[in-house]
KOLMIRO-26822 format. One record per residue: x, y, z of N, C-alpha, C in turn; residue in one letter. Coordinates in steps of 0.001 Angstrom, whole numbers, padded with zeros to 6 digits, always signed. Layout:
XYZXYZXYZA
...
***
This chain:
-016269+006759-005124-016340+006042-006403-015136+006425-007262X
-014435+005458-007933-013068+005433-008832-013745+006468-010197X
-013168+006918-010474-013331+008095-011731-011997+007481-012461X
-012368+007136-013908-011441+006776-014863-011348+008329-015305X
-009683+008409-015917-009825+009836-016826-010453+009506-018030X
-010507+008669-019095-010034+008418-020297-010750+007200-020301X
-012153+006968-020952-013001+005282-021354-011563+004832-022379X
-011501+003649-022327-010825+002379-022739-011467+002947-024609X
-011130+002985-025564-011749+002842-026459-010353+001644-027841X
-011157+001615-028669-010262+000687-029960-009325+001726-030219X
-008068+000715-029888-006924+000829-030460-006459+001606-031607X
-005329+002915-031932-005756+003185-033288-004316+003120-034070X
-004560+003342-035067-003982+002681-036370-002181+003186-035980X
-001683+004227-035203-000796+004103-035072+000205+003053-033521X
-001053+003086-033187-000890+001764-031782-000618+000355-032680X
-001433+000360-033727-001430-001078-034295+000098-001611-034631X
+000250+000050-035245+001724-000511-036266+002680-000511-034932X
+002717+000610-033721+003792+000166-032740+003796-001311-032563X
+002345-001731-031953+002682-003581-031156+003116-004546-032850X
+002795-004475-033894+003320-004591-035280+005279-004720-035266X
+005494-003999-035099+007031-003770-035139+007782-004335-034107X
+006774-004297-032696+007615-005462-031492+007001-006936-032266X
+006584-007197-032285+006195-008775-032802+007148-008818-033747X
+007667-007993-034985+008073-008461-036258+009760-007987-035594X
+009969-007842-034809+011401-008002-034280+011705-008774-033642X
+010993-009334-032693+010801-010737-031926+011025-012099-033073X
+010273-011730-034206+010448-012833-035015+011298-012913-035847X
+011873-011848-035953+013361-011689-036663+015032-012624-035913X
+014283-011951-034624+015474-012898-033697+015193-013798-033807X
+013805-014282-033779+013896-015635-033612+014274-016705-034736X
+013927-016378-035968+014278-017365-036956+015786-016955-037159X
+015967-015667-036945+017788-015443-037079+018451-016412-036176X
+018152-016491-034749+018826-017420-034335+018405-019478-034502X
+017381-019052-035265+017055-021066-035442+018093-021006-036939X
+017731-019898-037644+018606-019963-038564+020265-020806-038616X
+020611-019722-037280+021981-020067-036840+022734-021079-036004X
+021640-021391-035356+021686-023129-034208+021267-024266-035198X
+020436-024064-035619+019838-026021-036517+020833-026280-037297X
+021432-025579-038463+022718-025995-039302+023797-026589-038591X
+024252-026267-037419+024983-026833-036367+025074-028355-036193X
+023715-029156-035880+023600-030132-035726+024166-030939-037445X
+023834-030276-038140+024144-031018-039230+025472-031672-039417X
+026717-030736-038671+027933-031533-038722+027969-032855-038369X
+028624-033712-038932+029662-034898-038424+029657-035175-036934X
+030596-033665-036474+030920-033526-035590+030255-033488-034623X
+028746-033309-034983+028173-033179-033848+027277-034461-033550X
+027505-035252-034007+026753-036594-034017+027616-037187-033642X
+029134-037028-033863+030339-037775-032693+030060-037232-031477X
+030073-035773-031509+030021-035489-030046+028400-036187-028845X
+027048-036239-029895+026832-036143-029301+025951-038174-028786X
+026589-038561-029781+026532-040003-029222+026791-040259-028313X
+028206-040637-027889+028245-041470-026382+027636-040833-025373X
+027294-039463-024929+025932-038904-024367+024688-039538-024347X
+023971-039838-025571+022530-039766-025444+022528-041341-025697X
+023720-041750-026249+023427-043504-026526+022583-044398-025922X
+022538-044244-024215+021783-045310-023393+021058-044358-023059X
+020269-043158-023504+018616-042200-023037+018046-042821-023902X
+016270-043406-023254+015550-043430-023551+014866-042837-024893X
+015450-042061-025220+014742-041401-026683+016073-040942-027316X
+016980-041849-027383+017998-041568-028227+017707-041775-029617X
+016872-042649-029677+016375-042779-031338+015981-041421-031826X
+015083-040742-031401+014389-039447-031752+015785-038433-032028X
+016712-038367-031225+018048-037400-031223+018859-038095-032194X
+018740-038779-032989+019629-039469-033692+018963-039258-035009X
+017359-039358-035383+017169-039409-036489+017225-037711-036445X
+017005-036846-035832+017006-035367-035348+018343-035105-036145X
+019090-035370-035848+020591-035528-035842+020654-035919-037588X
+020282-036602-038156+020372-037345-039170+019310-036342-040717X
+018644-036191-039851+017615-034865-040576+018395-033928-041122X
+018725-033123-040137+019182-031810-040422+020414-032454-041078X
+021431-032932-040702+022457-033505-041928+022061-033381-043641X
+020483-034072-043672+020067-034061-045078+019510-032984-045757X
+018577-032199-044793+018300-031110-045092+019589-030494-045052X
+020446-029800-044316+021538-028891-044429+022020-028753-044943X
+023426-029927-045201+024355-030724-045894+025501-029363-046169X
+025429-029340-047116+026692-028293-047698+025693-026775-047807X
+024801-027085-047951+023532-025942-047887+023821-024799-046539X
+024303-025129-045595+024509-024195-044350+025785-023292-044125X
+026546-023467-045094+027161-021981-045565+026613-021164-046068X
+025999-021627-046723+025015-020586-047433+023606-019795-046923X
+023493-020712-045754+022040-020283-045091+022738-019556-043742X
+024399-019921-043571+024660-018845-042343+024250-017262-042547X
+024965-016703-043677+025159-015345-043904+023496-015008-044203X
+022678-015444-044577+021338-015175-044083+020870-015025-042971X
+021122-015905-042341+020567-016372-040740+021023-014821-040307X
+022133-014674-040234+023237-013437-039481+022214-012575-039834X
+021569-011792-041166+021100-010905-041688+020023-010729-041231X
+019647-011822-041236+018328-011659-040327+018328-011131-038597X
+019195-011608-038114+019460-011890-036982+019919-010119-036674X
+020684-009901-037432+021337-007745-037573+019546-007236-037589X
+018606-007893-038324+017840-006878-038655+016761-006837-037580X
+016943-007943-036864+016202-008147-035689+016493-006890-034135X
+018059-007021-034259+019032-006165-032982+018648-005008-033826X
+018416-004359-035061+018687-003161-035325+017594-002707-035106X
+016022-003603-035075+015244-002998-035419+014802-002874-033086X
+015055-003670-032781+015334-003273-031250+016163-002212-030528X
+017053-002328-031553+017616-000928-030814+016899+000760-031446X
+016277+000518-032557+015107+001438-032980+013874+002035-032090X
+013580+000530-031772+012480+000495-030408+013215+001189-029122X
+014476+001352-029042+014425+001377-027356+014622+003426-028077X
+015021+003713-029000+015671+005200-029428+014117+005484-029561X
+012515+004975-030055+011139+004979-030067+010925+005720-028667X
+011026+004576-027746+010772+004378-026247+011644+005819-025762X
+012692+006193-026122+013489+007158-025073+012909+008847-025163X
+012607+008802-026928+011817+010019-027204+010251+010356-026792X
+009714+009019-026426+008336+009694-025783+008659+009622-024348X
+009503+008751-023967+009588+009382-022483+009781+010671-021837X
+011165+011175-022648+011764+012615-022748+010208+013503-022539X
+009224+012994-023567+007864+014320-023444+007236+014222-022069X
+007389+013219-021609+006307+013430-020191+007583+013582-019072X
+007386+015280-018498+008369+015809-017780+006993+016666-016900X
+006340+016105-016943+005516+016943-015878+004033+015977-015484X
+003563+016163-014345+002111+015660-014006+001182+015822-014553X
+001336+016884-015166+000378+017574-016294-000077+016638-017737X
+001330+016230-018041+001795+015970-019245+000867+014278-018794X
+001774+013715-017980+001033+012291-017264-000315+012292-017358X
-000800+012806-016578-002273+013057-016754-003164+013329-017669X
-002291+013920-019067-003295+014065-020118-003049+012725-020923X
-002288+012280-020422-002113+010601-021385-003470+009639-021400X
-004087+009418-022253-005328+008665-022461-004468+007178-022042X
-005885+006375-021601-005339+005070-021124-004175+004301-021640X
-004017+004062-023054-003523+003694-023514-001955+003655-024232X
-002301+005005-023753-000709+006176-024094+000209+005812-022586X
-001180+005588-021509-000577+005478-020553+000168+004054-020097X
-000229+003014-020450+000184+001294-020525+001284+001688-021376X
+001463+002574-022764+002596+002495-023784+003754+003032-022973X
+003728+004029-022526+004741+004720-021671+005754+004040-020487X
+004666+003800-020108+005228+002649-018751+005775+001350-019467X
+005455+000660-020567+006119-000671-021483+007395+000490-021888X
+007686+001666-022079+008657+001959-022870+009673+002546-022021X
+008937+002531-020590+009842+002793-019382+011215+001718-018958X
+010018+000306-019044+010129-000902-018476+011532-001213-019548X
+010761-001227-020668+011827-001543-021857+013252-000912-021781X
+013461+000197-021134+014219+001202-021623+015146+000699-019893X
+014681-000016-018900+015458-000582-017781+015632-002224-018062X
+015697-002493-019056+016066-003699-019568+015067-004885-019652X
+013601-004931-019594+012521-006078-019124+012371-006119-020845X
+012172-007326-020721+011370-007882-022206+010054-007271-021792X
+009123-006557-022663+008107-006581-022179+006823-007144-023249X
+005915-007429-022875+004894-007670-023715+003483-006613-023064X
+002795-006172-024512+001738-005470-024112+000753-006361-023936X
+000052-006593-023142-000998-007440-022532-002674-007314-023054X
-002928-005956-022630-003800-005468-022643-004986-005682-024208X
-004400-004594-025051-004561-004426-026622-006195-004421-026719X
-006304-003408-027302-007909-003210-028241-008618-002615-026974X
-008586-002515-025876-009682-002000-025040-011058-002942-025267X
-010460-004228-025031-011214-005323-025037-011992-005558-023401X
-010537-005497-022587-011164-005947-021124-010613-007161-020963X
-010395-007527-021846-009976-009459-021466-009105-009738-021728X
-008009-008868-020090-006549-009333-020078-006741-009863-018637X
-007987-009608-018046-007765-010654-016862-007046-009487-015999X
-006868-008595-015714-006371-007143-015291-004557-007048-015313X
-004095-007526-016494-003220-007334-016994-002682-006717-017945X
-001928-005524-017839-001672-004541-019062-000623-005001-019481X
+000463-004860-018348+002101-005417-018977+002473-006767-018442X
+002974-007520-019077+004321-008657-018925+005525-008496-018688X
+006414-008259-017759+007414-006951-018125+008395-009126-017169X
+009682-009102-018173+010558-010333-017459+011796-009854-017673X
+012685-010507-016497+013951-010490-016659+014637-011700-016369X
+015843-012120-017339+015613-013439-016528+014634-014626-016557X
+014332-015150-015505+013294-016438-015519+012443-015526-014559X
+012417-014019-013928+011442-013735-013338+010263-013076-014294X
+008824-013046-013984+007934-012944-014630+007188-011524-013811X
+006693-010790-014078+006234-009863-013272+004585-009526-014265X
+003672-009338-013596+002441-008316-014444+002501-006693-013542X
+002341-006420-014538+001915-004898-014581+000409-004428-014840X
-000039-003563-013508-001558-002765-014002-001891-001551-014457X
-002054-000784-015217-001896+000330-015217-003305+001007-015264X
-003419+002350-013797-004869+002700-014111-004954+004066-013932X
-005362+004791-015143-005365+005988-015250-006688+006558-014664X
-006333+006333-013468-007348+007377-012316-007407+008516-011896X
-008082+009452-011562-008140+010833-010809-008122+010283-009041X
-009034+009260-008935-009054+009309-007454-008588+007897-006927X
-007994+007288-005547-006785+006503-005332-007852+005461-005754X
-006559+004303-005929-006816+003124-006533-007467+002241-004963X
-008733+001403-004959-008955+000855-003743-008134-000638-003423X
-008595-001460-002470-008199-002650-001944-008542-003303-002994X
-009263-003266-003463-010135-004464-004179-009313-005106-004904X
-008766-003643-005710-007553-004319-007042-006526-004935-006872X
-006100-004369-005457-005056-005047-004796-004977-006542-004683X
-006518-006649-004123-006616-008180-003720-006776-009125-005392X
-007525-008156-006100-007320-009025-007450-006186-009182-007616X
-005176-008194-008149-004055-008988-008676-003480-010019-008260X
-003678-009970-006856-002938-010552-006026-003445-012429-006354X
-004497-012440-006933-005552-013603-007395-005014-013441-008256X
-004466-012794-009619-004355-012665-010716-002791-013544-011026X
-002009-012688-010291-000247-013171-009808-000674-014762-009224X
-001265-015199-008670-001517-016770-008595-001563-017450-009541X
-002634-016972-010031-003031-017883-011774-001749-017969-012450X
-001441-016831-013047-000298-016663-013707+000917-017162-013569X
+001334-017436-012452+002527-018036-011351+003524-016527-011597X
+003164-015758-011433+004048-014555-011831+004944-014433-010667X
+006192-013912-009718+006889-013586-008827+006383-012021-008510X
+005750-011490-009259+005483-010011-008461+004515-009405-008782X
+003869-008298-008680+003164-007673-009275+003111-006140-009366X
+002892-004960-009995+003220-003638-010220+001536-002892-010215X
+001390-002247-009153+000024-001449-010061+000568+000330-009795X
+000285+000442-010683+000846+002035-011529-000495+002317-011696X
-000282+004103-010886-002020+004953-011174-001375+006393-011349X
-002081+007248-011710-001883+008551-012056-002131+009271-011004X
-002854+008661-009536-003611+009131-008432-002690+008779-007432X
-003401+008104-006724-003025+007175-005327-003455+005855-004951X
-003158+005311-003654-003999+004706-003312-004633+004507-001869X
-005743+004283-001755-006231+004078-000400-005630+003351+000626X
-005608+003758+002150-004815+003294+003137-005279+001609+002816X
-006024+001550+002832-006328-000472+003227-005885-000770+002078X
-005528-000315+000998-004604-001258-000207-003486-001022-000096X
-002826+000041+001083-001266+000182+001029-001074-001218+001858X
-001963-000770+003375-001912-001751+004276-002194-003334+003598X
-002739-003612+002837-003142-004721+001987-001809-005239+001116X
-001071-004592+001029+000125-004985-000486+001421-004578+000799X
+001543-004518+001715+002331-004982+002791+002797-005926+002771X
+004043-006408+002936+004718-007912+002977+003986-009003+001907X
+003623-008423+000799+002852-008846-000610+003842-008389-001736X
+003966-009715-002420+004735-009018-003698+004207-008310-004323X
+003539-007214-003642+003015-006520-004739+003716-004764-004489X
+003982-004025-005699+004523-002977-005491+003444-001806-006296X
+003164-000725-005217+002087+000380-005286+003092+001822-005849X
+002879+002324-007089+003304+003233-008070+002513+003872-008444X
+002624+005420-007202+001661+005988-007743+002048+007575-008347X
+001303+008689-008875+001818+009645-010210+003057+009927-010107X
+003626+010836-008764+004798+011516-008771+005495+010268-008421X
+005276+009607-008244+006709+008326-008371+006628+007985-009584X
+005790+007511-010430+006289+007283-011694+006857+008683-012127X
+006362+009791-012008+007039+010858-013008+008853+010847-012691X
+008334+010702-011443+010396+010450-010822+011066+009110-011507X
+010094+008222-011752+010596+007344-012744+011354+007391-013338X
+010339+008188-014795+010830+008492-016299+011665+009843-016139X
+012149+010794-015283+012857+011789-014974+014455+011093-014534X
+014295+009891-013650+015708+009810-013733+016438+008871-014797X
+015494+007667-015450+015758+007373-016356+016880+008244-017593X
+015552+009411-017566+015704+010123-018666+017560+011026-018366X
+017423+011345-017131+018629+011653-016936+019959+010886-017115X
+019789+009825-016405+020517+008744-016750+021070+008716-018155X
+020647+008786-018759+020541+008515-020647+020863+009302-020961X
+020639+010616-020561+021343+011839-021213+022940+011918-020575X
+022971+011318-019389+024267+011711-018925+025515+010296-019745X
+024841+009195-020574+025492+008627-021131+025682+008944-022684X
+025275+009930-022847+025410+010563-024175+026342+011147-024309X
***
C-alpha cells in the first residue's frame, strides 16, 4: 500500500501570494505587449501595407474596420501610450527575473534527501515548478488548494509549442503502474507531447516496464536531488 508523507491540506497564505505574483507578471507582459502591438495598426502605413494583402479575403471587411478602429481610438494618442506600454512591459521582465532569483534560493536549500523528504506536498510541486522554471519552461501550477481536481496534474511545464504535465508524489514507498497508466489517459485528454512523474521514492518494476517506449519519463528522489544539484552548480559557476 502507497504511504503519502504529507495529507494534501489548504494552501497557505504565503503559497497564495507566490501563485499571486506569477499571474500578476504574466499580466504585466501581457498588456505591456498589447500595449505595444495595437497602436501599430493605427498607422497609415499600415493600412497601405496591409490592403493589397487582405483585399480579395473573405473577411477583409472585419480587418479593415479593425484597421480603421484603432486609427480612431489611437490617433496621435500612441506616443503617448508607447512609453507606458514599455513600463509596463520593464515591470513585467523585472518582476520575472525576481521569480527566477525566488526559484534559485529555495533550490540552493534542498542539497540533501533529507532536506527533499521533509518537503510537505506542496513545497514539493513548488520546488520542482522552480526547477522547471529555472531550465527555461513556462510553467503553470496546476494543482492549487489541495482540492484534488487537477485531474492528476500538478505542473504545466512548455517550451515552445511543446506542452508537457508534470506529477508530483511525495511518497515513502514506489509509485505503482496504475499512475502510470493514468497519466498516460491523462496526456491523451490534454493532447500534451509528454509526461513527467516525480516521487521522493521509486517506482515499481511494472510501471518502469509500463512507461517503456511511452512518453512518459519516471523521476525518482536521488535523480531529482541530482537535478537541483547540477542546476544549482551550473548557476553558481555563471556567477
Amino acid at each position: 500500500m502507497t504511504t503519502i508523507i504529507t495529507q494534501k491540506n489548504v494552501s497557505t497564505n504565503d503559497e497564495n501570494i507566490e501563485f499571486g505574483r506569477r499571474r500578476y507578471k504574466t499580466s504585466l507582459k501581457t498588456i505591456g505587449w498589447i500595449g505595444v502591438i495595437l497602436p501599430l495598426f493605427s498607422f497609415k502605413s499600415a493600412n497601405d501595407f496591409f490592403a493589397p494583402i487582405l483585399i480579395n479575403l473573405p473577411f477583409s471587411d472585419s480587418i479593415f474596420s479593425f484597421l480603421v478602429s484603432m486609427e480612431e481610438i489611437f490617433g496621435s494618442n500612441r506616443l503617448l501610450l508607447w512609453p507606458l506600454a514599455l513600463m509596463v512591459l520593464a515591470a513585467g521582465y523585472f518582476a520575472g527575473f525576481g521569480e527566477r532569483k525566488s526559484a534559485q534560493k529555495r533550490l540552493d536549500s534542498i542539497n540533501s534527501m533529507k532536506k527533499l523528504e521533509e518537503l510537505d506536498w506542496r513545497s514539493f510541486e513548488e520546488i520542482l515548478a522552480d526547477y522547471y522554471l529555472l531550465k527555461g519552461y513556462r510553467v503553470t501550477l496546476a494543482g492549487g488548494g489541495g482540492g484534488g481536481g487537477d485531474g492528476g496534474i500538478d505542473l504545466i511545464i512548455r517550451k515552445g509549442f511543446k506542452k508537457i504535465i508534470v506529477q508530483a508524489k511525495h511518497y515513502k514507498n514506489n509509485v505503482g503502474v496504475s499512475i502510470v497508466r493514468e497519466m498516460l489517459g491523462v496526456m491523451k485528454i490534454e493532447k500534451a507531447h509528454k509526461v513527467i512523474i516525480c516521487t521522493t521514492a521509486g517506482f515499481s518494476k511494472e510501471a518502469v516496464q509500463t512507461a517503456k517506449n511511452q512518453p512518459v519519463q519516471l523521476i525518482k528522489g536521488e535523480e531529482i536531488l541530482g537535478m537541483f544539484m547540477s542546476i544549482n552548480s551550473v548557476n553558481k559557476k555563471n556567477k
